[in-house]
C-alpha positions, 0 to 999 in steps of 0.5 A: 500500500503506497499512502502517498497516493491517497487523499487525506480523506481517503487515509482516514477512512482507511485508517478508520477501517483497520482500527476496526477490523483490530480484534480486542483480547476478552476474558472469561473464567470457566470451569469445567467438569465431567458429565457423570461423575462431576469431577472438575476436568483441569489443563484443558486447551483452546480446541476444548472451548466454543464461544460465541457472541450473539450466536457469532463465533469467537476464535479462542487464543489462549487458555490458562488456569485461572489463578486471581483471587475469587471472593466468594459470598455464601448466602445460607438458609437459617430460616425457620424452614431449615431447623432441621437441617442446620447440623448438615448446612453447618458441616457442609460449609465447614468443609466448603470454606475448607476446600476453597481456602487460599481461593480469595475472603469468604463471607457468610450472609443469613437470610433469616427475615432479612439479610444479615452478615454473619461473617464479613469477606475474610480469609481468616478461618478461624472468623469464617468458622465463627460465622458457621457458629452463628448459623441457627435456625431463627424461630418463626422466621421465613427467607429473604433470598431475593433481597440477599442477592440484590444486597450482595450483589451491589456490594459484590458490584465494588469490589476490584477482583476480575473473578467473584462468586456468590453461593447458595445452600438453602431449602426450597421455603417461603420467600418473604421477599417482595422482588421481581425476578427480572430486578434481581436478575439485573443486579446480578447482572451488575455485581458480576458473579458467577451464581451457584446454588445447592438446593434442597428439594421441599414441598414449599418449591410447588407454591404457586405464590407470585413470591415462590415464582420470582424464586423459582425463576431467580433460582433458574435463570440465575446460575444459567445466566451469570455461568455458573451452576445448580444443583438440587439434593432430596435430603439435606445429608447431600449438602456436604458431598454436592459443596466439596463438588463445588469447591473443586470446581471452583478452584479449577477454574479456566482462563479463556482468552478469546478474540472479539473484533472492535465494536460499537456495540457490545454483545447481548449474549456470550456463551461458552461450551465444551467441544469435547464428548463428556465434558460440561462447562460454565463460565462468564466475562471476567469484571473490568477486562483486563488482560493481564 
């Protein structure tokens, strides 16, 4: 290409064009598990992982094992409904706060009529188990989830870290929060963590309250959306097992770093999945977007 041929005009539209076509490194964090078993499945490569942007294929240039902090918020039932499950809810986060240890601070967050912390980000275990002995089922108290999640979320929204999660263990009871689910959604949306929940499978799931369908539809979309994971037990023996499942896969997450082409306009929808038979994955944009 000779510039000197061209007219100013000419230039900076040529010039325009090829900032343009410039692609712009982006990153998500995705974990990765077996199928059957739920083993979190590490050291994969680029030719594992499909993304797409609005249904427009990214190629994906590196991936590497996710090591930046993740604080994790962990939002426990202690309402009334889980009175005869905290013994089992209590072992289950003593062996989940210990399985992601080193992983970034820990919060415990109880949603026993309101929103209460019980234990703020920390990495101290011996803070975090405090917080595990404050968990005990409030006498005649219902479930404030969707209020928590909007709560944590904005605090979530202010911390600095590319990577956060926000974790459940609750039961399937009455929600006295008042929320609709498509503003929860937003907030979790805006707070930027991956959400996981580890539910237990009540009676109270089938209410056909305007309050049990925001939960319900919360509790659905949410993991799905923010890439991160559900998982429902039939007793609360289960919790323990499915949180040190979680742990692992947690602390085996992957950096993928893909390429997207300069636009004015972000996308609407990212996904990402597993091109291998047998492997299931998710995951979700990295807060700020720095490639470090």
């Amino acid at each position: 290409m000779t510039l000197r041929l061209l007219s100013g005009g000419a230039l900076v539209l040529l010039l325009s064009v090829a900032v343009f076509a410039q692609a712009n490194e982006r990153v998500l964090y995705v974990s990765a598990w077996d199928q059957k078993t739920r083993a979190p499945i590490t050291g994969l490569g680029v030719d594992a992982f499909s993304v797409q942007e609005d249904g427009t294929r990214r190629e994906v240039l590196r991936v590497t094992p996710a090591s930046s902090p993740m604080p994790i918020a962990i939002l426990v039932d202690n309402s009334q409904a889980a009175r005869n499950h905290i013994t089992e809810i209590r072992r289950a986060l003593t062996s989940f706060v210990r399985a992601v240890d080193n992983l970034g601070p820990i919060s415990i967050i109880g949603i026993a009529d309101r929103p209460t912390i019980l234990t703020d980000y920390s990495t101290d275990l011996k803070q975090i188990d405090a917080g595990i002995g404050k968990v005990f089922a409030m006498p005649g108290s219902g479930a404030t989830l969707l209020d928590a999640i909007v709560e944590v979320s904005k605090g979530l929204a202010r911390r600095e870290e590319d990577r956060v999660a926000m974790v459940m263990l609750t039961t399937e009871n009455v929600e006295f929060s008042t929320r609709h689910y498509q503003d929860v959604l937003e907030e979790l949306r805006k707070g930027g963590a991956q959400m996981h929940a580890v539910i237990l499978n009540t009676p109270a799931g089938t209410s056909l309250s305007d309050e049990a369908r925001n939960r319900a539809s919360v509790l659905d979309r949410g993991p799905r959306e923010s890439g991160g994971t559900r998982t429902d037990v039939l007793a609360s023996q289960a919790f323990q097992t499915k949180m040190l499942e979680l742990a692992a896969i947690l602390k085996s997450q992957h950096r993928v770093i893909y390429a997207r082409p300069q636009q004015l306009i972000p996308p609407q929808k990212i996904e990402v999945e597993s091109t291998k038979p047998g492997v299931e994955v998710s995951g979700a944009p990295a807060r700020g977007q720095a490639v470090r």
